[in-house]
C-alpha positions in Angstrom: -40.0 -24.4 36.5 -43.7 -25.7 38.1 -45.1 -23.7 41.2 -44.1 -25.5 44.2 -45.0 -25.1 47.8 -41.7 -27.1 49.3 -38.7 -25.7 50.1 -36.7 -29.0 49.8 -34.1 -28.9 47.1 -32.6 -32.1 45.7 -29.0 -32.0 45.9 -28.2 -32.6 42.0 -30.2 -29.0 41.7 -28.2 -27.5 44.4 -24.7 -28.4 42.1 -26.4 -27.5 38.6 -27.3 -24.2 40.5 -23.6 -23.8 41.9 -22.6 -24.3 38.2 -24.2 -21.6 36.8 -22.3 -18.3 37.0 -25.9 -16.2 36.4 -26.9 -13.7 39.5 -29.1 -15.8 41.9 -31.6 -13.5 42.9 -34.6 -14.3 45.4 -37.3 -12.0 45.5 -39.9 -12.1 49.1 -43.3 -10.5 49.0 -46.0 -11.1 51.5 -48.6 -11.1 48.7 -49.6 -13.4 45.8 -46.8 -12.3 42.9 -49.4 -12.7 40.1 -52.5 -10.5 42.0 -53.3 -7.1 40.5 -52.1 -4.5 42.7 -49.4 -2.3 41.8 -46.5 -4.0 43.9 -47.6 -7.3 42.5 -47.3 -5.6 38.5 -43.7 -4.1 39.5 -42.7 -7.7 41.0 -43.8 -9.3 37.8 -42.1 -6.8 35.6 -38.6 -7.1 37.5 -38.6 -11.0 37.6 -39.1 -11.3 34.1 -37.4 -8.5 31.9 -33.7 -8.5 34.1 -31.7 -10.2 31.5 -32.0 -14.0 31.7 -28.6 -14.4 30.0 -27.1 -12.6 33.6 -30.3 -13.4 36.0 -31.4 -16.6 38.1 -34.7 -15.5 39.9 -36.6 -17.2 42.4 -39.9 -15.9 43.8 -41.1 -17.1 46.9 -44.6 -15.8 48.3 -45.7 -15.5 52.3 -49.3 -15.6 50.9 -51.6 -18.4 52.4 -53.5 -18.3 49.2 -53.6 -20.8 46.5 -50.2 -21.1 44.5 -51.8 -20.3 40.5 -51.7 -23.2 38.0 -48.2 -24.2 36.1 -49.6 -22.6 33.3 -50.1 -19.2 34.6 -46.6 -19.3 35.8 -44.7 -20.0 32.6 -46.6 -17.8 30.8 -47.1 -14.6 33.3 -43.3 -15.4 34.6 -41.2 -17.1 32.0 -37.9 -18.5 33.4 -39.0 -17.7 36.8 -38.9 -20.1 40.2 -42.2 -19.5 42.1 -42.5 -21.2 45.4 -45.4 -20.3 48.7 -44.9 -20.5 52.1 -47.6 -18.8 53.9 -47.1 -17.0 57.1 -49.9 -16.0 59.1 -47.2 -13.6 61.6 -43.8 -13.4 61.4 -43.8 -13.8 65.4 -46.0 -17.6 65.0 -44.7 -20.8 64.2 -45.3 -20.4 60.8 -43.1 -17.3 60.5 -40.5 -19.4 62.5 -40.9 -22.5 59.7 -40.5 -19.9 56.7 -37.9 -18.9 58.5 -35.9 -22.1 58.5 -37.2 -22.5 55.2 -35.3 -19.6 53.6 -32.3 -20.3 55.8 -32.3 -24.0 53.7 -33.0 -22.4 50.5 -29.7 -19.8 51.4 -27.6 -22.2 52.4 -28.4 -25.0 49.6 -28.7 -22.1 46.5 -26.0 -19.6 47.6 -28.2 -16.7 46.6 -25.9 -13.4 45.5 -29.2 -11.2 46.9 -32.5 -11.3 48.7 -34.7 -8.6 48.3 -37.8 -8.7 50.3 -41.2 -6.1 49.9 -43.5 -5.7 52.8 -43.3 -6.3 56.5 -43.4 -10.2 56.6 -40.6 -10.7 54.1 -38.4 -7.3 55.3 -38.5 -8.7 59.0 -37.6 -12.5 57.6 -34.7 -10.9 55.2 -33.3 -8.7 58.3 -33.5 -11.5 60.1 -31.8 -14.2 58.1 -28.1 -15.3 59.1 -25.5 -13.6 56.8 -23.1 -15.3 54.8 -19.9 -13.5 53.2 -21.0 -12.4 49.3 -24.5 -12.2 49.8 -26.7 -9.1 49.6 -29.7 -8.1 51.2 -31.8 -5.7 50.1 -35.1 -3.9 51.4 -37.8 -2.8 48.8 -40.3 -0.2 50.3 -43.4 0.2 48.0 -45.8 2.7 50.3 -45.0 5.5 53.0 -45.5 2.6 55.4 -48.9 4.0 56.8 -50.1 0.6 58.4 -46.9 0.5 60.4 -47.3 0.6 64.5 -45.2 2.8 66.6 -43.9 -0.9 67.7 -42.7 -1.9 64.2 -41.0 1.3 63.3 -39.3 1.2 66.0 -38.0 -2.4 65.5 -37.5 -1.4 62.2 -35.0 1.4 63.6 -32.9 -1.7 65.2 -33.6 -3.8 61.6 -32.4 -1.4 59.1 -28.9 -1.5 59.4 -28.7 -5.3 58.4 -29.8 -4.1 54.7 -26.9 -3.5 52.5 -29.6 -0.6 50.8 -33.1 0.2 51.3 -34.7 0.7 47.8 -38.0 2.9 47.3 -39.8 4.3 44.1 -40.3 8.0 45.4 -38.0 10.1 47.4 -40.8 11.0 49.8 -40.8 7.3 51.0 -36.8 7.6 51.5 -37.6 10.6 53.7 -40.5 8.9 55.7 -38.0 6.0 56.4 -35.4 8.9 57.5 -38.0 10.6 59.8 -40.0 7.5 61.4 -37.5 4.9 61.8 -33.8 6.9 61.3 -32.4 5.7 57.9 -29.1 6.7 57.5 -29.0 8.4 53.9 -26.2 5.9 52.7 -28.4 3.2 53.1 -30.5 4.9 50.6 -31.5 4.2 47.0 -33.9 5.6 44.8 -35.2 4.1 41.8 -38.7 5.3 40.3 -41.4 3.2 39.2 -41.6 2.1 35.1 -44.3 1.8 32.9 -44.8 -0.4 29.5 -45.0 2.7 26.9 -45.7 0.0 24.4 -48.5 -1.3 26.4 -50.0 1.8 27.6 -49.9 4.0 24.6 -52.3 7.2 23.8 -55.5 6.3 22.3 -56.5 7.0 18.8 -59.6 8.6 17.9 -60.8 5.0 16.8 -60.0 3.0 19.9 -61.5 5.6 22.3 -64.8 6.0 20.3 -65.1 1.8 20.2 -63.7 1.7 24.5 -67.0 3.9 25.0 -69.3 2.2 23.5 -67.9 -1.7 24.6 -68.5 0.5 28.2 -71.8 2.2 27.3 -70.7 5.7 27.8 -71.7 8.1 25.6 -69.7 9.6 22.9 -69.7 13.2 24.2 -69.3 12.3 27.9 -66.5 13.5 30.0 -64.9 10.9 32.0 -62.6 10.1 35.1 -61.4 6.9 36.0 -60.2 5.8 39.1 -57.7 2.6 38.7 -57.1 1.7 42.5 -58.5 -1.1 45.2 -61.3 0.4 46.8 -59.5 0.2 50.3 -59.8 2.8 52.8 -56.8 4.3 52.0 -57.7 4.7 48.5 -60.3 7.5 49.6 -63.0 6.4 47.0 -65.7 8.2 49.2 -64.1 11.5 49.0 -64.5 11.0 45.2 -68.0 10.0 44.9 -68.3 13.1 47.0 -66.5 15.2 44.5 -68.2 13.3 41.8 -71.0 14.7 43.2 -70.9 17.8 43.2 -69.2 18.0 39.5 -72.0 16.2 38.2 -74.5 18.5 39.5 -72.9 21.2 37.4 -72.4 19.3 34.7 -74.5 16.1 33.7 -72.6 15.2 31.2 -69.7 14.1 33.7 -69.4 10.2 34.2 -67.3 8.4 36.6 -65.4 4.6 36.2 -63.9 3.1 39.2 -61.7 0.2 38.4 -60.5 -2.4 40.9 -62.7 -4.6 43.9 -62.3 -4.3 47.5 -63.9 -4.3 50.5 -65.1 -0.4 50.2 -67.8 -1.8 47.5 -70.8 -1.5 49.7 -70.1 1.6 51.5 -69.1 3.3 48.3 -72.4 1.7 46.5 -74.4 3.4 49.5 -72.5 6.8 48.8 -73.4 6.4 45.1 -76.9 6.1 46.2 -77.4 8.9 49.2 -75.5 11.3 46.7 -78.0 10.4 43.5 -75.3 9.8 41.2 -75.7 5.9 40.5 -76.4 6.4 37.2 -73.2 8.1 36.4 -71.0 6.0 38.1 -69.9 2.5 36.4 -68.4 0.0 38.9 -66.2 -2.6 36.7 -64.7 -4.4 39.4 -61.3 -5.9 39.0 -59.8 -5.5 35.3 -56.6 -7.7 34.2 -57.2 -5.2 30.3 -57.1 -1.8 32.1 -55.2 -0.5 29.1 -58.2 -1.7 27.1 -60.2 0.8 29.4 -58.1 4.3 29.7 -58.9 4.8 26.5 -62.3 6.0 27.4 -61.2 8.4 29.6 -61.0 12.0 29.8 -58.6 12.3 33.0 -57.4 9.6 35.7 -58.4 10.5 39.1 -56.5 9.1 42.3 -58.2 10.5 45.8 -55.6 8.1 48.3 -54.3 9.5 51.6 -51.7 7.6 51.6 -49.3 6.5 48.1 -45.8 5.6 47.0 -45.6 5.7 44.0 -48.7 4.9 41.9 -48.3 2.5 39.1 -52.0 3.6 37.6 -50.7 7.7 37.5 -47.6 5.8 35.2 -50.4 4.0 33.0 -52.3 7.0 32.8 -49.3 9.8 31.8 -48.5 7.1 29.3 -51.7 6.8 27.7 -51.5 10.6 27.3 -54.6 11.2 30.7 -54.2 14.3 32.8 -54.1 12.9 36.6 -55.9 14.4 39.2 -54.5 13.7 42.4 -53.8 14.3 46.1 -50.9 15.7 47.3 -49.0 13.1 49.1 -46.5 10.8 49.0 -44.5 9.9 45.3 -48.0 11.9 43.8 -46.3 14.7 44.7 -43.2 13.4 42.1 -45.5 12.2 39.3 -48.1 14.8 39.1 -46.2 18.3 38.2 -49.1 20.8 39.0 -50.8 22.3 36.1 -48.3 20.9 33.9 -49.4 17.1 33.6 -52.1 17.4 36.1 -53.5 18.9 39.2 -52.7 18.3 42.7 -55.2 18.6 45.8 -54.9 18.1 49.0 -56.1 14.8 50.7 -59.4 14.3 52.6 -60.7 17.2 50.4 -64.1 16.7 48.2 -64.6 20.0 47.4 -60.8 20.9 46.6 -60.9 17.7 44.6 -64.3 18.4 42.9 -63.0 22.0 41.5 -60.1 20.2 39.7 -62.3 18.1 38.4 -64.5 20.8 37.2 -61.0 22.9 35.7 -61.0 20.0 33.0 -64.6 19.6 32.1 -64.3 23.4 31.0 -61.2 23.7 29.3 -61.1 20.2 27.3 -58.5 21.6 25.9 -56.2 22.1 28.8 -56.8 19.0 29.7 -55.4 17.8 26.8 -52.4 19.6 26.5 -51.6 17.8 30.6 -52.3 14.8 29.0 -49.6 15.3 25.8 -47.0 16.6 28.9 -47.6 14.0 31.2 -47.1 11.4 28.2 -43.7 13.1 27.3 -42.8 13.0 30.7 -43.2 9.1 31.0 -41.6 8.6 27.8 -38.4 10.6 28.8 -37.9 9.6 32.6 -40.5 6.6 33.7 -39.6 3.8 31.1 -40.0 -0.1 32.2 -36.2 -0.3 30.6 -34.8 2.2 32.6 -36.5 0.8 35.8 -35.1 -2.8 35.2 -31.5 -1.2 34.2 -31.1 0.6 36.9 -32.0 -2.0 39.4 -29.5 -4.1 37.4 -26.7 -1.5 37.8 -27.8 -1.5 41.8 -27.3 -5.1 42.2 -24.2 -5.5 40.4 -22.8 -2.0 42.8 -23.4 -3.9 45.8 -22.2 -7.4 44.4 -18.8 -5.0 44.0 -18.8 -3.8 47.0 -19.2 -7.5 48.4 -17.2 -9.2 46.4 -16.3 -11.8 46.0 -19.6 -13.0 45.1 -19.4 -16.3 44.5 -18.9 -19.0 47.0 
């Protein structure tokens, strides 16, 4: 169906929609649904792969930006309902429309569950009047480190209107128990998959032709950092490491993949530190799996993480991860089995783990063959989408009956 920015929903679609016996599911997110960041991918992934013959899925984004072309929507999410209403604060009046909005859209559509990610759409779902059969469910993708004192505490009153609050790493589950008192039945866990398909180990081919379409040399050692460059991401404690690994060894490059606002105080970094030359800045990348190819090891220097979709792509293209010790890292990297773990806010800690796999090429190498078989075994986009099928379907049970 085309993109729309209305909420108003002729009453011959409201009857077709009461006809059919799928699962209506509407999916919140405060952010544009086709953007590159990691919560955007998993969105995308969700909405599209649950079964069509079972699913109805509606997206509706609380972004202000500009709703993508028909086009991109039938091709990026086939079968999928995409509709905007932007809200500047939940608390303003154009929090108060979407509000209303979604109210309409529940009470027109029946909807069997609304999920929502991020503040703006979890304070809108809470917040929503409940009707008998319907589920409502809370999708935490971050150890919530831009939350206020303020907001966790309203989120303390909030939770309990979620039938389950679902995260991809058990150390968001237990940030949520500490900061804002989650009850541990109102729990679920379901890790974060990865297209194995997709993002595949490189052969000796497509990594010698991924270095030269990038001008590295042949007999470089590379580490690639796939994140925003955000504050949070840290990229400044890398260039800092970077640093002092290249010193040692000259061979060492660095690629740092994704745009942000970080660009110009990193680019001074890279400057002040002498290592401009060795760092290649490629800016946002919708082919990364083109890319990870040319690496050596995948690097990830955030203080703050849930659970990081560009660790996934990297185990599954066979890359030992480097990365700091907190949040769902601490789940995805198993320390010197598929990679190394350092503390955060750490350049030198970070630099010596860097420096482990420059020396023993063959270490790294053997991380990289575990971390693969590790993504294959327990990380799969298949049994990500299943088990979120097998959630739903628990809780339609448990408020049955489902249909009005």
């Amino acid at each position: 169906m085309p993109p729309s920015s209305a909420f108003a929903i002729p009453a011959e679609a409201a009857a077709v929609g009461r006809q059919d016996r799928r699962i209506r599911l509407l999916l919140l997110t405060d952010t544009p649904v086709l953007a590159p960041g990691g919560s955007e991918r998993f969105l995308q992934n969700l909405a599209t792969r649950l079964p069509r013959e079972h699913y109805r899925v509606s997206v509706v984004q609380l972004h202000a930006g500009h709703m993508p072309l028909v086009g991109q929507v039938s091709s990026r999410l086939p079968g999928v309902q995409l509709q905007s209403q932007p809200v500047h604060a939940v608390y303003d009046r154009s929090g108060l429309r979407a509000w209303r909005a979604l109210r309409a859209m529940l009470q027109a559509e029946h909807f069997d569950i609304v999920q929502s990610q991020h503040e703006k759409a979890d304070l809108l779902n809470a917040l929503l009047p409940r009707r008998n059969g319907t589920v409502h469910v809370s999708n935490r993708r971050d150890m919530g480190f831009k939350k206020s004192a303020r907001l966790q505490q309203l989120f303390r009153y909030l939770n309990p209107r979620f039938d389950t609050v679902v995260a991809p790493a058990r150390q968001i589950l237990s940030g949520l128990a500490r900061f804002e008192q989650l009850d541990a039945l109102h729990m679920t866990w379901i890790p974060n998959g990865v297209d194995t398909r997709r993002f595949a180990p490189a052969t000796h081919q497509t990594r010698q032709d991924a270095r030269r379409a990038l001008g590295l040399e042949q007999q470089a050692v590379v580490f690639g950092c796939v994140a925003r460059l955000t504050e949070v991401k840290r990229h400044i404690d890398l260039i800092d490491a970077f640093a002092q690994v290249h010193r040692a060894s000259p061979q060492a490059r660095l690629l740092l993949i994704g745009d942000g606002p970080m660009l110009a105080p990193v680019q001074d970094r890279m400057s002040a530190l002498g290592v401009a030359d060795a760092v290649v800045l490629l800016s946002f990348r919708d082919d990364v799996e083109a890319i990870l190819p040319a690496l050596d090891a995948l690097v990830l220097a955030s203080s703050s993480e849930g659970m990081s979709n560009a660790i996934l792509e990297g185990m599954a293209c066979g890359l030992p991860v480097i990365a700091t010790a907190v949040g769902g890292n601490l789940h995805l990297v198993q320390h010197e089995s598929t990679g190394l773990l350092v503390p955060a806010r750490d350049p030198i800690s970070l630099a010596a783990a860097m420096q482990t796999l420059v020396r023993s090429p063959q270490l790294a190498q053997h991380m990289g063959a575990t971390a693969r078989s590790r993504t294959e075994r327990e990380f799969s986009l298949d049994a990500m989408v299943q088990a979120f099928d097998q959630m739903y379907r628990h809780l339609l049970d448990q408020r049955a009956p489902r249909r009005a």
